[in-house]
N, C-alpha and C positions, 0 to 999 in steps of 0.2 A: 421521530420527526426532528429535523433541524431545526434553529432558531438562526434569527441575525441578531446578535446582542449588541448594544452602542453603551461605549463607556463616555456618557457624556461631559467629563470633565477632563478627557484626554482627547474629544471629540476623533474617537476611532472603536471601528466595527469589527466584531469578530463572529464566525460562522461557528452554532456549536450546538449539541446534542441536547442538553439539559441548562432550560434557563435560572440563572439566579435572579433570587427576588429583591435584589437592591440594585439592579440594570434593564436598564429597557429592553424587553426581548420581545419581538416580532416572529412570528410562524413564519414558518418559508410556504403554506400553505393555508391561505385564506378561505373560509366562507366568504359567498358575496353577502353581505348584510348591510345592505346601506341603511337601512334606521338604525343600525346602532355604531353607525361610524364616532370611533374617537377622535375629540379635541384638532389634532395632530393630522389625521386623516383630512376632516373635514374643510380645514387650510389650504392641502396642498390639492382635492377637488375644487373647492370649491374659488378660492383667492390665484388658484397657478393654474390649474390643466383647464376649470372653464373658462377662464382669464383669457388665457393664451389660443384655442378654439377659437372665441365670440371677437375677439380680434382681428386673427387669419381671417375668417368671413369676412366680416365688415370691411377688410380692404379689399378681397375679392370682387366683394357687391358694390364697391364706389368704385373699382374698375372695370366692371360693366357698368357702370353708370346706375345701378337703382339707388333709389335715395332713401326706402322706408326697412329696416331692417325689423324681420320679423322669425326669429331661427327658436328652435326650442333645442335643449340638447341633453341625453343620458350616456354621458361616457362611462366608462369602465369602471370601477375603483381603480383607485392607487394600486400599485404593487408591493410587495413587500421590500423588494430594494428601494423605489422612491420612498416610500415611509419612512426607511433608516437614512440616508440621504435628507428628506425633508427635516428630522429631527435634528442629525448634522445642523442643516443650517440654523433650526430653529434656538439651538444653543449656542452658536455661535454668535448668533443676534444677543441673546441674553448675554452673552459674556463681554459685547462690546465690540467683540473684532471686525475687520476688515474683509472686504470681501476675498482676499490677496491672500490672507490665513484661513479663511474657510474653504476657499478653494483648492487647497493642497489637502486640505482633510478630507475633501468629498471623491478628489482626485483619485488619493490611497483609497479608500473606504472600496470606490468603486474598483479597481484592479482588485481588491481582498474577495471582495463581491464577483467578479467576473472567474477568478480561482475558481470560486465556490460553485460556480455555475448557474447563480443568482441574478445575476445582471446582466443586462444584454451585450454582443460584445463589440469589439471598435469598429467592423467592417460591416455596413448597411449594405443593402442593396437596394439601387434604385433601377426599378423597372417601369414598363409601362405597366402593368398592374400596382404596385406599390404607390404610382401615383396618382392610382382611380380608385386607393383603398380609403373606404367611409369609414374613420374614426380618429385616436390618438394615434399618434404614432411616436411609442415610448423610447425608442433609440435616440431622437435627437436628442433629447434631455442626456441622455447618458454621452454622449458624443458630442455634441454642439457645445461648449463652453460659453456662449452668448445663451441658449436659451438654459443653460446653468444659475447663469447669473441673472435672470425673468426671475426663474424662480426663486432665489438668493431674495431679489427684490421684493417681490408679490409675496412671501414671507416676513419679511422685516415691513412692509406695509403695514401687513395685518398685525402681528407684532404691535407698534405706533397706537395700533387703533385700539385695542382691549384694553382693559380694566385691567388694574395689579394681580384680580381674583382669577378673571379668566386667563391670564398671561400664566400663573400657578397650577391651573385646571390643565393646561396643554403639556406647562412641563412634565406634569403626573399623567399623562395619557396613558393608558392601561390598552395594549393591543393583546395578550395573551387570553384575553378571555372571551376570543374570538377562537380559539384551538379546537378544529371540529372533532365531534366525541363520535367513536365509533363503538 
């Protein structure tokens, strides 16, 4: 099984066979286990993809004119490459920087990631199906550099908002012990 390993103090990802246990390493193949989403995980669900969702709608719904919003929503988990990406950013909050330095690291990360065949890749296509399809749609994030930087944002948000302790708890997110056992 592959891993995405992130050396987060050179904020860059490398695809690799066997994880070390002093780098974050994410399976390139998830269980869905949404009760036992990490830290790290739960962020980038919960602070950016439903974030950015319950938005889309609500401008929708005020251009049709309804005024009571009422949506409930179960999108996908994260993927493995937003996860290494999310952490990206989420280090790069810790360390201070600018959006202008994290975006050249998420930039590489992803090209490293699209080698790999982890990531999705620069040419979308838009059809009439694609734009009557019901759910996320994880390409823009990997393409659209605006809804990079939602994300970037709704990250350092949340960030702002936690305790010193939980700010700690997300640096240490442990995604490896999610590795399905065969």
């Amino acid at each position: 099984m592959k891993f995405i390993q992130v050396d987060r103090e050179r904020l860059d990802v490398a695809v690799v066979n066997t994880p070390l246990p002093d780098k974050f390493s994410i399976p390139t193949k998830l269980k869905q286990l949404r009760w036992r989403m990490s830290p790290i995980e739960e962020i980038i669900y919960y602070d950016v993809l439903y974030r950015a969702v319950y938005a889309e709608d609500r401008r929708e719904m005020k251009k049709r004119g309804e005024t009571e919003v009422c949506v409930a929503y179960q999108l996908c988990e994260p993927e493995p490459w937003m996860i290494a990406i999310g952490c990206l950013m989420w280090e790069g909050v810790v360390q201070g920087l600018a959006w202008d330095a994290v975006k050249v690291a998420v930039s590489t990360a992803l090209g490293r990631l699209r080698e790999g065949k982890l990531a999705p890749t620069v040419s979308v296509r838009i059809d009439k199906e694609a734009e009557t399809q019901i759910g996320f749609v994880w390409e823009q994030y990997a393409n659209d550099g605006r809804k990079l930087h939602h994300m970037f944002l709704g990250i350092k948000r949340k960030y702002k908002l936690l305790k010193e302790e939980e700010r700690k708890a997300v640096s240490e997110s442990v995604i490896t012990d999610k590795i399905p056992r065969s």
